[in-house]
Structure formats: structure tokens, C-alpha cells
N, C-alpha and C positions, 0 to 999 in steps of 0.2 A: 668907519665913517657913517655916518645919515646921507639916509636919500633926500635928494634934491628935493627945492620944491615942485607942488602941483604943476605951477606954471612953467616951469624947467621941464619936467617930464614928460608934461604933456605936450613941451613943444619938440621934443625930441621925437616921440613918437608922431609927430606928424610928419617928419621926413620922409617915414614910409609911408605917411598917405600919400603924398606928395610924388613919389619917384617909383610906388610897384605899381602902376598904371603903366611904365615902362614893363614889367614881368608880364603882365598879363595880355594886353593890348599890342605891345610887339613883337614877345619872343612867343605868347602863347596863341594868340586867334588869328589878329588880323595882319599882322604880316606872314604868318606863315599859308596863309589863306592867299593873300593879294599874290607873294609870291609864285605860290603853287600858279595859278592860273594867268600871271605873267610869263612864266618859263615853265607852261605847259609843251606838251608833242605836239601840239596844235602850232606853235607859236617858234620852237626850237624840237624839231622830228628827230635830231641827232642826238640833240643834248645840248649843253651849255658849253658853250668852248669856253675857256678862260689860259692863261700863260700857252697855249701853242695844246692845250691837251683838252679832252670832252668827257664832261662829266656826267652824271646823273643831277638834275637840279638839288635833290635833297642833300646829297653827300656834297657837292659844291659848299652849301651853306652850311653845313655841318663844320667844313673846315678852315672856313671863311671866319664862323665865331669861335671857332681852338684857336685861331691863330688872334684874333680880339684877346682871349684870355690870357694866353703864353704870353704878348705886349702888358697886360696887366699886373700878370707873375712878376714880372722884369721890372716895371718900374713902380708899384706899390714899394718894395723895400727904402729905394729911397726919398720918395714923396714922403713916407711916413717918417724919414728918418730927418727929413729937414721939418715936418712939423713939429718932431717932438724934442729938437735942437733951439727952433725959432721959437715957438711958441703959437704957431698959425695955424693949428689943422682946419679951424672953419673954414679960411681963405684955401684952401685946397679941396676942402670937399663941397664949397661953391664953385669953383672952378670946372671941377669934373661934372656937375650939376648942369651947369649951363652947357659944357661939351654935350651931353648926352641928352638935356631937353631938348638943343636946337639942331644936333643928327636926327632925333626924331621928326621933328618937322620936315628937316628936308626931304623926308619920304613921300612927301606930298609929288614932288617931281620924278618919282623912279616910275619907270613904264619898260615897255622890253628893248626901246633905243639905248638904253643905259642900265642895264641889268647890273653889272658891277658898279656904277654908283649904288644903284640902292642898295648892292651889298656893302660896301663901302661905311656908307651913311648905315644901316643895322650893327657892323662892325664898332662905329665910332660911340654908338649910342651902347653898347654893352660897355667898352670902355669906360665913357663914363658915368654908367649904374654901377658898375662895379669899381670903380675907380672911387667913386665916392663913399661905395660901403666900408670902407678899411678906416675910413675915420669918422663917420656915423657910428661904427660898432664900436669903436674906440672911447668912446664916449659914455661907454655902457656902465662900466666899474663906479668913472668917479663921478658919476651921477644920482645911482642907485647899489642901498647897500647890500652887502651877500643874503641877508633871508629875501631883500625882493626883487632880485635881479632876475629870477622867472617868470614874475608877475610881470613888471614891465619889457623884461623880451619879451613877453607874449603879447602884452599892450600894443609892441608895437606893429608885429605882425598883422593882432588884429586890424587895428588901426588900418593898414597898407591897401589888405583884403579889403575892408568897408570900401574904400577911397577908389580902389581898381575897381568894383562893382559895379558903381555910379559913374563910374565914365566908361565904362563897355557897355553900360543900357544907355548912355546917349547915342556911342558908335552904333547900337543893335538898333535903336528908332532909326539912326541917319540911313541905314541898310535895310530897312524896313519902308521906310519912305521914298527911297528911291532903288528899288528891286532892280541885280543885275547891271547895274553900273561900276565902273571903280571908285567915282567922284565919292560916296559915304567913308571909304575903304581909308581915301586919301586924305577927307578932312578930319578922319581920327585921327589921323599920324600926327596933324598939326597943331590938333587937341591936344595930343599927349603932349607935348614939346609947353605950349601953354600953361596947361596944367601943370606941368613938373616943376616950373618956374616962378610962377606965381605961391602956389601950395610952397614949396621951400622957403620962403620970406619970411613963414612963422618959424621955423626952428633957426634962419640964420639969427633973426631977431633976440632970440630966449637962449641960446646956448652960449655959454660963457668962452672968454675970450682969455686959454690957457697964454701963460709965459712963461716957460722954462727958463728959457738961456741966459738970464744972470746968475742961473745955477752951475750950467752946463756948458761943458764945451766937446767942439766935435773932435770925436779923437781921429780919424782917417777924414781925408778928402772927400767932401760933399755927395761927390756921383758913387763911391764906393764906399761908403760909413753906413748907409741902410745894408748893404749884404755883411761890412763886417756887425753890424745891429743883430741882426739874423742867427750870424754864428754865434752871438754872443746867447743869445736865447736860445741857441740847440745845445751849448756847452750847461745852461740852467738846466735844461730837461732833459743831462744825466743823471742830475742827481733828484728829478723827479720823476721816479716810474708813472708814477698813476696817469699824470700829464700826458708823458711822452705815448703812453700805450692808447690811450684817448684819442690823441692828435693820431694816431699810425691809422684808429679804427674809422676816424672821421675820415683820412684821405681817401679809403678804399670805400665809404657808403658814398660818400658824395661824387664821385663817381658814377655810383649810379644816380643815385637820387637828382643830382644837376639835370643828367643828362637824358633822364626819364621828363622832368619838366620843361627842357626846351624840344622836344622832340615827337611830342606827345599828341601834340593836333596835326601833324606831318605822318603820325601814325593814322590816326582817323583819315585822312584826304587821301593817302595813299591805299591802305589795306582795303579799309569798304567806303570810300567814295562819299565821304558824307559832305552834304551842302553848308555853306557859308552860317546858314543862319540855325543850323542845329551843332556847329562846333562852337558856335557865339555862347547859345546856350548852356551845353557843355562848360563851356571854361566858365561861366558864371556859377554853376551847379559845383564844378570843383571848387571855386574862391569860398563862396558859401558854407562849404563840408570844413572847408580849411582853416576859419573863423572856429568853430565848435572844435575841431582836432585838436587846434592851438589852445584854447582855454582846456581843452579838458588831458591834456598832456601836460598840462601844468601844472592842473589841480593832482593828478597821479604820479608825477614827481615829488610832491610837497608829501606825499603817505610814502612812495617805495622806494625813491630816492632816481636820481636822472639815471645811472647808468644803466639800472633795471626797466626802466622806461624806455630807456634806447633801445637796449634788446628785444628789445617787448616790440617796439617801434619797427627796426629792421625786421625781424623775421615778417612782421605784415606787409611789408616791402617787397622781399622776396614773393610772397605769396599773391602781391599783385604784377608783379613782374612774370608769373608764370601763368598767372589768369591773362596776361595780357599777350603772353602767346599764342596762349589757345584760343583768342577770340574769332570769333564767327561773324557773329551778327550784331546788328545796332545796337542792341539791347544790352549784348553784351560788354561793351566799348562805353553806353554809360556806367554800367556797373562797375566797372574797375576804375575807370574816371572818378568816383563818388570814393571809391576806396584809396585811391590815392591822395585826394584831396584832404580825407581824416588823417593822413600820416602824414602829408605836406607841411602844411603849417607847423604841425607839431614836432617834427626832428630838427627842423629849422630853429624855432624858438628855440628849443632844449640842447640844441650842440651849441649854443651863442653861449647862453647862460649858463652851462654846463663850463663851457674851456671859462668864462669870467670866473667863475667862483672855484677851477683848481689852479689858476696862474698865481704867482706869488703876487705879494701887497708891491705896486713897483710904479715910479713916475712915466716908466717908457711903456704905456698903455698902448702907443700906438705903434710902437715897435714889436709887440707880445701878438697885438693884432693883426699886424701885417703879418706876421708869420704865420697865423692861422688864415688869413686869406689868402695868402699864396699856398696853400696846402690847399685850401681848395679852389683855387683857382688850376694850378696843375692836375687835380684829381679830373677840374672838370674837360684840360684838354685831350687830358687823357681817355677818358669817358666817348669826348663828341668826337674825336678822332677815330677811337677804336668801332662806334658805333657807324659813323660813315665810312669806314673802310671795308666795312663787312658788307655794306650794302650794296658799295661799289663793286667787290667779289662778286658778292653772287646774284647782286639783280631784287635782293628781294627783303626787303624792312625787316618782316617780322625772323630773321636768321639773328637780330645784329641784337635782339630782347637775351639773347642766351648769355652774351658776356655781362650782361649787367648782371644779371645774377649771379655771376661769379664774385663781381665785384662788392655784391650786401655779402653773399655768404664771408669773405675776407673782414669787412667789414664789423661783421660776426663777431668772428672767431676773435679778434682781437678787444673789442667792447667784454668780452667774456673774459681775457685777462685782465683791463682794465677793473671790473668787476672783483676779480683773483686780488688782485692787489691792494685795491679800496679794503677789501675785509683782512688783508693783515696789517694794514697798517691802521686801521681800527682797533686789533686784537692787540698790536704792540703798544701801541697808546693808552691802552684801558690800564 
């Protein structure tokens, strides 16, 4: 196939201008900031009670967005499975659009009377960021063809980072302007919910309006035809190694990699105590690193080929996952911050573009995706689960850095058979 036109493209990649203003500004600075010091010891000495039981505030919310995601896992199979039956995925990935701009907003209202709203409302807005990604990335294939389906996953990334930048230096003057209040804190939340809404109107605009189902018919019952969808696509990827070995290496990095990015400024607040406006900083300094990572994991996939990049990728993962144990001091906390940001953008782009160009030529685009979002999406409950339950153990963050490095090293090892296989089934082909 040909890639789309400019204006198709380019309106595609503005969804992620559009909706990682939610990545950054919610799960990365200023909710976990507003939070922290909502359901500080100051505010809750025991801890946060929730269902009859007292939590540590971090792990609370830790488990509060596993359980967002697990909801996700659950019902992306069959959302996807009725778009690509109907023919509507747009009307489903505005739907989750507006879900998740206007939970944002309602952050404007969380204060410590209503602690579980605001987790509540954070909950509903991962739902639909991610609820909507399953048929934004869906989109990827038959828009853009196989040589430039890394160019434009990285476009869009870019794109996302640009977008999220420019509205965290609005949030960073509003918190500049008025020092030490919550009101700046709050009227980004309700920015973001704006922004996301508004900015979305160019790609619902420019993205074509699929119609299967005069083709198709559903073979199982509505609510259970997305998991038999599922099966159907785990029975194709026996008889694709390279695929399946891919998808096994992806669940186990993103695992960590998820859960290293939602957890990351909660690392800062907690270990060395950093203030509001140098973790603002920080997440900017990373969005920044993550633009150049993104294009230039791009450009180094087009010479060595993705899976070698991935590796290449991972092992630098690990290696700031163990920097970021041994962190000390401020200095060192941006140093790793900067390091993660170069591998951020870039394993993102490249595991998109990577499963696009080994899935078969197939109309259930959004069925092929949803299976790779539900891979990571369980990776990721896995990840914020095992990462808050260690915390809760032993009282202390930087313990809970060690499982994730289990989880690249797996990660690893399995990208390294995918690799194995890539080159026999080159040699059997030649």
C-alpha cells in the first residue's frame, strides 16, 4: 500500500499532540506532585485508608492505576472488536477522548475531602488515554506504508512531546505566578481536559471513516467475539515465531518501562524531597531528551534494523534502572531523568512500528492491536502492582527499582531470540 496523504498524516499525528499532555502533566509532574502533598503525613499521619485497609499514599495509587489498566485489558478486546465488525473505530476513540479529557478536568475539584474522587477521576482519565490508544495505533498500518511506518511512529511521538511541553510551561508560569498554592496545580488539570479536546478535532476531522461490515460478519456474540478475536490472533502467532518472540520480549520490557514512567516523579518526591518546580523542570528536560531519542532511534533502526535497536535500547534501560538505585543526590536524579528520556520516546516509537511491520497484511488492524495493547497493558499491571507491593513491604521506593530490572533483563533475553529467528528466517529465504 502508499502512505496516506500529508494531511491525513499529519492529522493523525496530532492526536498525540493532542492527548500526551495527559502523559506528562498527569501521570508525570503535576498530579503526582498535587497528590503527594494532598495525602501527605501532614494531612493523613497514618496513611490513606481506603476499603477498611491503610495504605502508603504512593502504593494506593499505584494500585488504583493497575486496576485502570486491568479495566482496559478487559474491555479494549471487545471495543476493538465491534470497531472493526462496524466499521467505527473513530467514534470509539472519541468516545474514550472525551472520557479521559473531561476526568482530567475534574481534578480541578480533588482536595483531601475527596481523596478517592481524585483517584477515581486519575483512574478514569488513564482509561481513556489508553482506551483510546488501541485505535489510534490501529491506524498506523493503513495509513502509512512498511518503509515509513518508523518515520511517522516517531512523527508522532514527536509531535505528542512538542504538544506536552507547551502546555507544562503554561502549568510551570501558572505555578510560577502564584507560588505555593494549589489553584496553578488545579487550573492545569482543567487545561489538560481543554487541550485534549479541542487539539483532537484535527485528527477526528482528517482520519477516514473505515467500513468493514458489509464485508464481515460477527462470528460469536458481541461481548465475547473481541476475546474470541484474540484467540484468533494468538492461533496466527504459532505459526509466526519472529512475532510471537517479539510480543513475549515486549510484555516483559514494558513492564518496566511503563512503570518506570508513571512512577518516576513519585521517585523524586519521595527518595530526595525535590520541590514542585524542579520536578516541572525535570519532566520538561525529559519530554525534550525524548524528541532527539525518538528521531534518532529511528534514524538507527533504518542502518541496524529495530530489533537490534531494541536491544541496544533495553540494555540502556537496565542501565538506568540501576543508576537509579544508586541515586544520591539531585544531580544525580537529573542525570538519569535525561537518560531515560533518550530511551523513552525511542522504545515507544520502535516497539509500535516494530509489531506494525511483523503482523500479517490483515483488515482486523484493530483486532492485531488490541492484542498488542492488552500485552501491555497487563505488562503494565503487572509492573505498577509488583512495584507498589514492594513498597508497601518494606516501606521504602527505591527496594521496588530491583524488580524492574528483572523485568528489561527478561525482556532481554527474549528480543535476543527474536533476533535468533529474524536471521534464520532471512538465511532460509535467501
Amino acid at each position: 500500500m502508499q502512505t496516506a496523504s500529508k494531511k491525513i498524516v499529519n492529522g493523525w499525528a496530532m492526536y498525540d499532540w493532542a492527548n500526551s499532555v495527559y502523559n506528562l502533566v498527569i501521570t508525570t509532574t503535576f498530579f503526582p506532585a498535587y497528590y503527594a502533598a494532598v495525602t501527605s503525613t501532614t494531612n493523613f499521619p497514618d496513611g490513606v485508608k481506603f476499603l477498611g485497609r491503610t495504605y502508603v499514599n504512593t502504593e494506593l495509587k499505584d494500585y488504583v492505576l493497575a486496576f485502570g489498566f486491568l479495566l482496559i485489558a478487559l474491555l479494549s478486546p471487545i471495543l476493538s472488536s465491534i470497531s472493526d465488525y462496524k466499521g467505527n473505530k473513530k467514534n470509539f476513540m472519541r468516545f474514550f477522548c472525551y472520557m479521559g479529557a473531561l476526568s482530567c478536568s475534574m481534578l480541578y475539584f480533588f482536595d483531601k475531602s475527596n481523596v478517592i474522587f481524585g483517584l477515581l477521576c486519575f483512574m478514569f482519565a488513564g482509561i481513556g488515554f489508553y482506551g483510546s490508544q488501541v485505535f489510534y495505533n490501529s491506524y498506523l498500518p493503513e495509513i502509512a506504508s512498511e518503509k515509513d511506518m518508523d518515520r511517522i511512529s516517531a512523527k508522532g511521538f514527536t509531535m505528542g512531546y512538542i504538544g506536552s511541553v507547551l502546555l507544562q510551561m503554561i502549568g510551570f508560569g501558572l505555578v510560577v505566578a502564584m507560588p505555593g498554592k494549589a489553584l496553578p496545580l488545579q487550573l492545569t488539570f482543567l487545561l489538560v481536559g481543554v487541550w485534549w479536546i479541542g487539539f483532537a478535532q484535527i485528527p477526528f476531522s482528517r482520519l477516514p471513516n473505515q467500513s468493514n461490515k458489509t464485508e464481515r460478519k460477527l462470528k460469536k456474540h458481541v461481548l465475547v467475539n473481541g476475546f474470541h478475536e484474540l484467540q484468533q490472533v494468538w492461533k496466527q502467532l504459532s505459526h509466526m515465531p519472529q512475532l510471537k518472540r517479539f510480543l513475549t520480549a515486549f510484555f516483559f520490557y514494558s513492564m518496566g518501562v511503563q512503570t518506570v514512567l508513571l512512577v518516576a516523579i513519585d521517585f523524586g518526591l519521595k527518595i530526595l524531597n525535590l520541590e514542585n518546580t524542579k520536578l516541572i523542570i525535570t519532566a520538561v528536560l525529559l519530554q525534550l531528551v525524548a524528541i532527539v531519542g525518538a528521531l534518532l532511534m529511528s534514524r538507527l533502526s533504518a542502518k541496524f534494523g529495530n530489533i537490534r535497536v531494541l536491544i541496544f535500547t533495553v540494555l540502556l534501560w537496565i542501565g538506568a534502572c540501576i543508576g537509579g538505585y544508586n541515586i544520591q543526590t539531585e544531580m544525580h536524579f537529573y542525570i538519569v531523568a535525561s537518560f531515560v528520556g533518550l530511551v523513552m520516546g525511542g522504545i515507544q516509537a520502535l516497539s509500535r512500528a516494530t509489531y506494525a511491520k511483523l503482523m500479517p497484511e490483515t483488515k482486523d488492524t484493530a483486532s492485531f492491536f488490541s492484542f498488542y495493547d492488552v500485552t501491555e497493558k497487563l505488562a503494565i499491571v503487572i509492573g505498577l502492582f509488583s512495584f507498589g507491593f514492594i513498597e508497601g513491604i518494606t516501606k521504602n521506593m527505591r527496594n521496588s527499582i530491583l524488580v524492574l530490572i528483572i523485568f528489561f533483563v527478561l525482556g532481554l533475553v527474549f528480543l535476543w531470540h527474536t533476533l535468533r529467528t529474524q536471521q534464520r528466517e532471512q538465511k532460509a529465504a535467501a
